[in-house]
C-alpha positions in Angstrom: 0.0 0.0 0.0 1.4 3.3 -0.5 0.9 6.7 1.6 -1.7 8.2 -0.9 -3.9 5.1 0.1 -3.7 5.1 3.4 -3.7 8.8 3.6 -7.6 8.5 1.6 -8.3 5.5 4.2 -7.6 8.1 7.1 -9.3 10.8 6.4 -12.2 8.7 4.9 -12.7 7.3 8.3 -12.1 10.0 10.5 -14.4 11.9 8.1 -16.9 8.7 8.7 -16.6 9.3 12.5 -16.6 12.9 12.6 -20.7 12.4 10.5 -21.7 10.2 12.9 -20.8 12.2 15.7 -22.1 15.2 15.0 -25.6 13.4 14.0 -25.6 11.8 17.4 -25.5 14.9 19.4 -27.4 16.7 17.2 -30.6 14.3 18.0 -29.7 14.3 21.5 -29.9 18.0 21.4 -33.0 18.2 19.7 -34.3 15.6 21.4 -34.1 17.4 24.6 -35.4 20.6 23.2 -38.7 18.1 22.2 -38.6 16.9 25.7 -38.5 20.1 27.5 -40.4 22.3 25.0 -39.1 25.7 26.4 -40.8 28.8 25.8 -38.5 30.6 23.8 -35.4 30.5 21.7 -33.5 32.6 24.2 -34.4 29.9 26.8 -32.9 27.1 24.2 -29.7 28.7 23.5 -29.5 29.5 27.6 -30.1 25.5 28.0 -27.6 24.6 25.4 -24.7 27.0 26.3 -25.5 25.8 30.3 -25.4 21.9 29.6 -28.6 22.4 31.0 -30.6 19.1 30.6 -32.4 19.3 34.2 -36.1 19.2 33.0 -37.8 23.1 33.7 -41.3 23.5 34.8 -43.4 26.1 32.7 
């Protein structure tokens, strides 16, 4: 196998990993928004930048 090869096989994968990552925690974040259903977007981003994912009464 040469570099070029496994260079493509690298980055293919971590490329791979880095879709599937990012689509996980993307559902889990929305997923929580669905669960919480907050009133407002400023309340989301508040959540979000807090790691907030205590469930908040109305």
């Amino acid at each position: 196998m040469t570099w070029d090869i496994l260079l493509g096989t690298g980055l293919a994968i971590l490329a791979l990993g880095s879709v599937v990552f990012l689509t996980l925690w993307s559902r889990r974040i929305i997923e929580r928004i669905h669960e919480q259903k907050p009133g407002s977007l400023r309340r989301i981003q508040r959540d979000i930048l807090n790691g907030n994912s205590s469930r908040h009464g109305s």
